[in-house]
TORKOL-265137 format. One record per residue: residue number from 1; x, y, z of N, C-alpha, C in turn; residue in three letters; chain. Coordinates in Angstrom, 2 decimals, always signed. Example, Ala and Ser with C-alpha at 12.3 -4.5 7.8 and 13.67 -1.06 7.14 Angstrom:
<nodes>
> seq | n_X | n_Y | n_Z | ca_X | ca_Y | ca_Z | c_X | c_Y | c_Z | type | mol
> 1 | +13.19 | -5.69 | +7.80 | +12.30 | -4.50 | +7.80 | +13.20 | -3.30 | +7.80 | Ala | A $
> 2 | +12.85 | -2.25 | +7.08 | +13.67 | -1.06 | +7.14 | +12.90 | +0.03 | +7.87 | Ser | A $
</nodes>
This chain:
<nodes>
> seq | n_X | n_Y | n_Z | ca_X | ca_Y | ca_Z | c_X | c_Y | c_Z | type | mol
> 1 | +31.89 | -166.60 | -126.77 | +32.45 | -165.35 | -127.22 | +31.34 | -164.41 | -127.66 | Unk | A $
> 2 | +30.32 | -165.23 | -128.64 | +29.17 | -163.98 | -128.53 | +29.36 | -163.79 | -130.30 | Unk | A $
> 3 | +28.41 | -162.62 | -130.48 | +28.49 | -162.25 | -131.54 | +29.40 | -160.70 | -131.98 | Unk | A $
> 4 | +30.08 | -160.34 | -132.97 | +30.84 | -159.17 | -133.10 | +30.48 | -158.87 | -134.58 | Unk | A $
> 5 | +31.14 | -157.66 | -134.51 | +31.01 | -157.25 | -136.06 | +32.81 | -157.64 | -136.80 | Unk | A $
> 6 | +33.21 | -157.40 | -137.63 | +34.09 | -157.87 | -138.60 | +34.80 | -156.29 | -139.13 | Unk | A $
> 7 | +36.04 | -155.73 | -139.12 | +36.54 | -154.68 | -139.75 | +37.51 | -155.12 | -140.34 | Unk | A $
> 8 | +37.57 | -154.70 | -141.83 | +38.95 | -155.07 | -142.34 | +39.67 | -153.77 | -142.84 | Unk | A $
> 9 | +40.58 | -154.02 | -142.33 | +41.12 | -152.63 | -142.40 | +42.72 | -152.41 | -143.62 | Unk | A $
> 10 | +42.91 | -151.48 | -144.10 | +43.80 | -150.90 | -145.05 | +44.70 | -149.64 | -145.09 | Unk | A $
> 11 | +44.00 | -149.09 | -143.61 | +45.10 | -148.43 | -142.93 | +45.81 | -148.94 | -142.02 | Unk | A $
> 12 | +47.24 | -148.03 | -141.68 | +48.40 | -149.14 | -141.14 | +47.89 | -148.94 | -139.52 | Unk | A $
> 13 | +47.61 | -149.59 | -138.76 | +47.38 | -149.68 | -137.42 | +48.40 | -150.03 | -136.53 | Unk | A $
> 14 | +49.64 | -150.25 | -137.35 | +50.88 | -151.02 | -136.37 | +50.75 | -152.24 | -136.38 | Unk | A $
> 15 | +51.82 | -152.72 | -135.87 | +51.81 | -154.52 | -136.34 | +50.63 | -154.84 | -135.78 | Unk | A $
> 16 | +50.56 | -156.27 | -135.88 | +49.34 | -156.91 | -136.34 | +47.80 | -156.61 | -136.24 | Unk | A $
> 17 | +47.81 | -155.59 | -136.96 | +46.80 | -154.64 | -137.13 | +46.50 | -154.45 | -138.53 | Unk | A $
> 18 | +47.46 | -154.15 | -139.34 | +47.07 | -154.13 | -140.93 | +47.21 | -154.97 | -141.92 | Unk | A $
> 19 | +46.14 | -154.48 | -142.40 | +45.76 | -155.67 | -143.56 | +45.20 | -156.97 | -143.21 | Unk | A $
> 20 | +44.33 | -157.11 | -142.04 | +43.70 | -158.32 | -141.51 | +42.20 | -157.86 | -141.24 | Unk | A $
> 21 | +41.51 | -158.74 | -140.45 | +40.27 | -158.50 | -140.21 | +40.45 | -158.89 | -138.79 | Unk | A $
> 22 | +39.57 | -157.18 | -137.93 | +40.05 | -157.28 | -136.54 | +38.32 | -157.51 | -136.31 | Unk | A $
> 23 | +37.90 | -157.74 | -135.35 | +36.63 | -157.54 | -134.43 | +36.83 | -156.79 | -133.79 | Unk | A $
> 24 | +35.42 | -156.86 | -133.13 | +34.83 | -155.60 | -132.22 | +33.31 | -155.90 | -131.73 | Unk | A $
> 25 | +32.96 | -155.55 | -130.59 | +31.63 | -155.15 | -129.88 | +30.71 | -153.89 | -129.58 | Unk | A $
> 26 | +31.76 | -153.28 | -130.08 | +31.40 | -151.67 | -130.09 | +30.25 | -150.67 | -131.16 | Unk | A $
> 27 | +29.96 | -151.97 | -132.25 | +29.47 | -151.36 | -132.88 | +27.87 | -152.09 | -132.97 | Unk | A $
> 28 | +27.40 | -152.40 | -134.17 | +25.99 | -153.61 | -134.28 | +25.84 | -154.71 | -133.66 | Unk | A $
> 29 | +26.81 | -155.39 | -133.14 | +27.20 | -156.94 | -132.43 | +25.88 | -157.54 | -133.33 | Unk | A $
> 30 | +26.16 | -157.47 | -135.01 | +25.23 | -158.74 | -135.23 | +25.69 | -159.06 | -136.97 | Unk | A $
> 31 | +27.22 | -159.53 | -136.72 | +28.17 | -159.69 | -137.48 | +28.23 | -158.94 | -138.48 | Unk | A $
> 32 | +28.01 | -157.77 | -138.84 | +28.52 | -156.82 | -139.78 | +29.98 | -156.64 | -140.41 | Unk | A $
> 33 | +29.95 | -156.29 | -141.34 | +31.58 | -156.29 | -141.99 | +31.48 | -154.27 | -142.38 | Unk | A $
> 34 | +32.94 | -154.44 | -141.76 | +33.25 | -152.91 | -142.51 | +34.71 | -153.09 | -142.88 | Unk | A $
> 35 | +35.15 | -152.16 | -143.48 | +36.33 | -151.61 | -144.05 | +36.70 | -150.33 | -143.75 | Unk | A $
> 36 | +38.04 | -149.91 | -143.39 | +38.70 | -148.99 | -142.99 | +39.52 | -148.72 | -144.55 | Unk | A $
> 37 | +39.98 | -147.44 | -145.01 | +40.43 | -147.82 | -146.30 | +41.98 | -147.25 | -145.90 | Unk | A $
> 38 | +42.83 | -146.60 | -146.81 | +43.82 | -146.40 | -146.74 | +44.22 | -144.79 | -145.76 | Unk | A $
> 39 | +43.11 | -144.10 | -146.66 | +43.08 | -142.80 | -145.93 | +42.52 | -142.95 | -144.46 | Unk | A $
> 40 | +42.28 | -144.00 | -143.80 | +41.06 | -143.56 | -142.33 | +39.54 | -143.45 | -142.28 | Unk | A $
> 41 | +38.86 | -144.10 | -143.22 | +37.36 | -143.43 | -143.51 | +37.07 | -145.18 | -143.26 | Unk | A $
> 42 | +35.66 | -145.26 | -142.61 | +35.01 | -146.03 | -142.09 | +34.09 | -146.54 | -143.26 | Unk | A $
> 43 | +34.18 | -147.82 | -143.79 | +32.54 | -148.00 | -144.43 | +32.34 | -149.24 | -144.10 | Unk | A $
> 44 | +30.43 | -149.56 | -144.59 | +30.06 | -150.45 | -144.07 | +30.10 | -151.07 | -145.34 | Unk | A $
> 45 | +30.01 | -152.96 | -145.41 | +30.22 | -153.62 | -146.87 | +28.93 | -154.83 | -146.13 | Unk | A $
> 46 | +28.14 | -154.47 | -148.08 | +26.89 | -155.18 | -147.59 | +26.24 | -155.78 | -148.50 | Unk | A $
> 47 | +25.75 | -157.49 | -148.44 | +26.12 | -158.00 | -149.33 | +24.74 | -158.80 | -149.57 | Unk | A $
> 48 | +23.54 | -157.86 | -148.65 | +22.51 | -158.23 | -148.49 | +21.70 | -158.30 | -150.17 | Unk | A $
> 49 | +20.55 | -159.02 | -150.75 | +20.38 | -159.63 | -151.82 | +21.57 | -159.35 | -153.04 | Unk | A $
> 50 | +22.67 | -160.31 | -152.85 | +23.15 | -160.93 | -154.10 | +23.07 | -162.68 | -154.38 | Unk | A $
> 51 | +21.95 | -162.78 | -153.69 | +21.66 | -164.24 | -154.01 | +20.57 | -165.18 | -154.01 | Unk | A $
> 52 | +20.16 | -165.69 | -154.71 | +18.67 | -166.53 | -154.59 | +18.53 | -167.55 | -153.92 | Unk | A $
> 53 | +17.07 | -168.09 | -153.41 | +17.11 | -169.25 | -153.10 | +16.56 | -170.38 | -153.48 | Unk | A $
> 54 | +16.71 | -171.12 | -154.42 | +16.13 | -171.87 | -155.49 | +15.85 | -173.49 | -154.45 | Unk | A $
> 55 | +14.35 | -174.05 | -154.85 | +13.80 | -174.80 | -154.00 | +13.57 | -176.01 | -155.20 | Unk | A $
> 56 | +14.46 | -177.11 | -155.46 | +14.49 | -178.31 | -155.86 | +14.01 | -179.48 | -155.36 | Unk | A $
> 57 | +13.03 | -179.98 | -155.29 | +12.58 | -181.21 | -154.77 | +13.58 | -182.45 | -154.51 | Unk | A $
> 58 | +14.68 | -182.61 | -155.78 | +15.70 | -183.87 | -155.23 | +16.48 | -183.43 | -154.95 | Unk | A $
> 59 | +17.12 | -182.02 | -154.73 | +18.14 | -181.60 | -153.99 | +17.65 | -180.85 | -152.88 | Unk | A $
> 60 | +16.74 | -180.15 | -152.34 | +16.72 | -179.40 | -151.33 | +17.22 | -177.69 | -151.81 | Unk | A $
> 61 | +17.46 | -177.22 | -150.96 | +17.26 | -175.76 | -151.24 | +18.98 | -175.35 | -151.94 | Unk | A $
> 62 | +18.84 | -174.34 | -152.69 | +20.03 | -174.28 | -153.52 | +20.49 | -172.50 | -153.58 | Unk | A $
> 63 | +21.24 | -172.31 | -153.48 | +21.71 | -171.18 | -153.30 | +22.33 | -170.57 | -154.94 | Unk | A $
> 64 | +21.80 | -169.78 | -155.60 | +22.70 | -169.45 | -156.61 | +22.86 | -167.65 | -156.64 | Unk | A $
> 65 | +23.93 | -167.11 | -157.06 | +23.89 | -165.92 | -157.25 | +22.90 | -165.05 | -158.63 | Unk | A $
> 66 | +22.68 | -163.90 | -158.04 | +21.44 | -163.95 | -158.99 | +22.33 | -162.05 | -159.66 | Unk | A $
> 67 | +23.87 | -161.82 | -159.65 | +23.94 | -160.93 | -160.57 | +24.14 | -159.65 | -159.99 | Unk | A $
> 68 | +23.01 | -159.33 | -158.78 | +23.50 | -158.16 | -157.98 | +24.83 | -158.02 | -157.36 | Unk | A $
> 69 | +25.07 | -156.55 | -156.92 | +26.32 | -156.77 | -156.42 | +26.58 | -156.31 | -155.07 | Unk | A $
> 70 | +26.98 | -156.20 | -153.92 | +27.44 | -155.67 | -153.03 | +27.34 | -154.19 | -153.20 | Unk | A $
> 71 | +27.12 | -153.64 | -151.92 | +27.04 | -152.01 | -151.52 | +28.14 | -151.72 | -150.53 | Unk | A $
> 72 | +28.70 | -150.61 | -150.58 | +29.57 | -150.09 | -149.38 | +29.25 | -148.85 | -149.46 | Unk | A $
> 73 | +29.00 | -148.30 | -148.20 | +28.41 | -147.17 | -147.61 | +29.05 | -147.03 | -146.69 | Unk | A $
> 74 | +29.46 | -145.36 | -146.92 | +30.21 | -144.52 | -145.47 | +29.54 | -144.55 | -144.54 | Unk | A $
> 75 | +30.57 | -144.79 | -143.47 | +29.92 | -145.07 | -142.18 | +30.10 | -143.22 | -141.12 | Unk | A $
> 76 | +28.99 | -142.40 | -140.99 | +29.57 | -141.31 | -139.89 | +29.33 | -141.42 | -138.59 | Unk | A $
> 77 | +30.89 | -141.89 | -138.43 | +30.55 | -142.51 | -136.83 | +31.43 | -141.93 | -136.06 | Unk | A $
> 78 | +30.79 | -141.58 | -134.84 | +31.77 | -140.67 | -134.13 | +31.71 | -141.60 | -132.45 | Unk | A $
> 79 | +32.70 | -142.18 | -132.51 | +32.84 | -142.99 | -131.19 | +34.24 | -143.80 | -131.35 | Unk | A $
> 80 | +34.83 | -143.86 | -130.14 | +35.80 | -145.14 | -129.81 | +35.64 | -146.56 | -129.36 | Unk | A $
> 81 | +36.76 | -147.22 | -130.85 | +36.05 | -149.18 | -130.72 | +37.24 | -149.32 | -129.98 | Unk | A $
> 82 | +36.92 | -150.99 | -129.59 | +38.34 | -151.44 | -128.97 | +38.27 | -152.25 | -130.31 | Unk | A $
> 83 | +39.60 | -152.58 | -130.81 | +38.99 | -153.62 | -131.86 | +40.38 | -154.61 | -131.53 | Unk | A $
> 84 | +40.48 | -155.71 | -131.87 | +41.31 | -157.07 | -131.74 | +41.80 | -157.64 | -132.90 | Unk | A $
> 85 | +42.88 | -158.60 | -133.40 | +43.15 | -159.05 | -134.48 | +41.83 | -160.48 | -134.41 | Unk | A $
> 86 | +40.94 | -161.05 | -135.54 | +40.09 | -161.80 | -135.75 | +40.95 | -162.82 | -135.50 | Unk | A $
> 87 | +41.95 | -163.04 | -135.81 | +42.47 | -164.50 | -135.85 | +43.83 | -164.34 | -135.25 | Unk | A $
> 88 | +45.10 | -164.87 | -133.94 | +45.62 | -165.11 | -133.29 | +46.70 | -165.97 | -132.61 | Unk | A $
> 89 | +47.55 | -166.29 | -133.34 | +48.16 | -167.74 | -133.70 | +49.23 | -167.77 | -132.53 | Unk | A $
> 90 | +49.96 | -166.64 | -132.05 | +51.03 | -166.20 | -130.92 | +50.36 | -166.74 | -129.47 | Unk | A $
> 91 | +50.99 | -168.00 | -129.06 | +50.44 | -168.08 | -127.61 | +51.47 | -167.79 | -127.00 | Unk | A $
> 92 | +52.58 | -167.43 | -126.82 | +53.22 | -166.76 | -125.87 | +53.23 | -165.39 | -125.35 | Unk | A $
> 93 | +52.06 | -164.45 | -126.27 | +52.19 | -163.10 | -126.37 | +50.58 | -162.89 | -126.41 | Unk | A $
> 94 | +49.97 | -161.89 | -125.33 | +48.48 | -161.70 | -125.49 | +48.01 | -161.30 | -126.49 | Unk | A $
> 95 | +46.84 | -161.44 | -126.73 | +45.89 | -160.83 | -127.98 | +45.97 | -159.30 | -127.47 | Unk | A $
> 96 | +46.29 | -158.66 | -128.43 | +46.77 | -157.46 | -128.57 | +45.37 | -156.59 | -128.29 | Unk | A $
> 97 | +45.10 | -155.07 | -127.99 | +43.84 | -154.77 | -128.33 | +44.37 | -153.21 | -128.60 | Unk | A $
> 98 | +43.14 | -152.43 | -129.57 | +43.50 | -150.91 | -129.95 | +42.72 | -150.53 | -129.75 | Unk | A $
> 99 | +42.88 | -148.88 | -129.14 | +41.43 | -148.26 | -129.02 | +41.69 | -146.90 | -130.31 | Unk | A $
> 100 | +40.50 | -147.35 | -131.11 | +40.63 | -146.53 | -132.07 | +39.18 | -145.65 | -132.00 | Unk | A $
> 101 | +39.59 | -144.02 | -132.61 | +38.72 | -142.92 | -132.35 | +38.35 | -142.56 | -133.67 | Unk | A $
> 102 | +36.80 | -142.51 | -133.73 | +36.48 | -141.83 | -135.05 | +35.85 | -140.94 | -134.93 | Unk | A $
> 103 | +35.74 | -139.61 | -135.77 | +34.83 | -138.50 | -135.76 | +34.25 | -138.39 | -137.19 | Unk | A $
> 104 | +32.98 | -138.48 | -137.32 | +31.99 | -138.64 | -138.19 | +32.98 | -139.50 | -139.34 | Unk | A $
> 105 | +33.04 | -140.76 | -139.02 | +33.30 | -141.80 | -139.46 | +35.05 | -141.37 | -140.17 | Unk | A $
> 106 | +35.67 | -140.84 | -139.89 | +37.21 | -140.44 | -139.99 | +37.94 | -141.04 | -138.95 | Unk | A $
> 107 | +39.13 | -142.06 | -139.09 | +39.56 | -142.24 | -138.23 | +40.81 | -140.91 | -137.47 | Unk | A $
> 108 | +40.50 | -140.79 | -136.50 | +41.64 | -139.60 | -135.85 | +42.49 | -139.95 | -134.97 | Unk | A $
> 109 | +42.84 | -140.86 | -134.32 | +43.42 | -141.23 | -133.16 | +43.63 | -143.20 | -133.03 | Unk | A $
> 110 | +44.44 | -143.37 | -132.55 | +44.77 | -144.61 | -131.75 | +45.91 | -145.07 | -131.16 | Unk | A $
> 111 | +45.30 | -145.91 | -130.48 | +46.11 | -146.17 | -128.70 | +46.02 | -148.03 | -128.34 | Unk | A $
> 112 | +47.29 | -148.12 | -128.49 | +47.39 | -149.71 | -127.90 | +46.47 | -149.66 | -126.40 | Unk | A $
> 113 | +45.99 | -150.98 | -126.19 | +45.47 | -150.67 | -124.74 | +46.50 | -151.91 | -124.30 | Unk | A $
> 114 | +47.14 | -151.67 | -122.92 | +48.20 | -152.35 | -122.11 | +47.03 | -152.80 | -120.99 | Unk | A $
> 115 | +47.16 | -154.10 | -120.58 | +46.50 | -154.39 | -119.22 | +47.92 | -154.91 | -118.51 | Unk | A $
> 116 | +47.92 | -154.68 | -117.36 | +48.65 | -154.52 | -116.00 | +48.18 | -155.56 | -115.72 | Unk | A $
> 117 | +48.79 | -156.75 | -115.67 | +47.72 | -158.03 | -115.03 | +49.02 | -158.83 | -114.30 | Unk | A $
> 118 | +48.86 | -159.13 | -112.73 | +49.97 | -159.42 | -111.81 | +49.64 | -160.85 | -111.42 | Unk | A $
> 119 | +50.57 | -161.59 | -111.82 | +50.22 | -163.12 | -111.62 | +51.01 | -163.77 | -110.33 | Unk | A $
> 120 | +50.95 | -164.25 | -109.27 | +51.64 | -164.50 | -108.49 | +51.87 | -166.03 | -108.17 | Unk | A $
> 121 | +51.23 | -166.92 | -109.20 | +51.01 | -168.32 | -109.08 | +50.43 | -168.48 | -108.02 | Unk | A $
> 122 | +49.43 | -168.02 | -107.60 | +48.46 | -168.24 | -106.32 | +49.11 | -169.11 | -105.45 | Unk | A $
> 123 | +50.57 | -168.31 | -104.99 | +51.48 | -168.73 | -103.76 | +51.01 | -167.64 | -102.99 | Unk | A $
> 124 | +50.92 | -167.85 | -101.61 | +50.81 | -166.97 | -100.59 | +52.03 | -167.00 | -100.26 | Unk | A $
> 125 | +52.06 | -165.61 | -99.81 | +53.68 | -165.07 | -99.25 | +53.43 | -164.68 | -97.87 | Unk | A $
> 126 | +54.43 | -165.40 | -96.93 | +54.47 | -165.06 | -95.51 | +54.78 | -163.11 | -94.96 | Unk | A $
> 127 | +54.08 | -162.61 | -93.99 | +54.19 | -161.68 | -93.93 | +55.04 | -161.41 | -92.94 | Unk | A $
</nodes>
């Protein structure tokens, strides 16, 4: 599957779209997390030094939090993601996908994307 970035979103996107964490390729592809908030506004959530790495001889390396806190920063992004629900439990029904439009990081627009896909059980039909 690769690597994606992570959106969690808090505006309503239509069923299974809100209030989850969708992916996407459209943006950093090097697992980033953002948030969509209630109003449509894009930010990025970043969680880079809130933690140490403490080096113990009979335990090996130890992870503790060291107090800092997380940053979120507006994102101004002006492009269309496809984005997907992260997690997928319905196998009778495809993974859904949205194409959502932002202008300087505002969301303005979105559109289910439908694929047309014709299955014929790879029977040949006499002509």
């Amino acid at each position: 599957m690769g690597m994606f970035d992570t959106i969690n979103t808090s505006y309503d996107l239509g069923p299974g779209f809100w209030k989850r964490d969708l992916q996407t390729k459209d943006l950093e592809c090097i697992m980033s997390l953002y948030w969509i908030d209630p109003t449509g506004h894009l930010f990025q959530i970043d969680y880079s030094g809130t933690a140490d790495f403490d080096i113990n001889a009979a335990v090996g390396w130890n992870v503790t939090s060291n107090g800092n806190h997380g940053k979120v920063r507006p994102v101004l992004l002006t492009k269309i993601l496809e984005v997907y629900p992260a997690k997928w439990d319905t196998l009778y029904a495809p993974l859904p996908r949205k194409l959502i439009k932002f202008i300087d990081g505002v969301l303005q627009h979105e559109e289910t994307v439908s694929f047309n896909c014709v299955d014929d059980g790879g029977i040949s039909r006499p002509r």
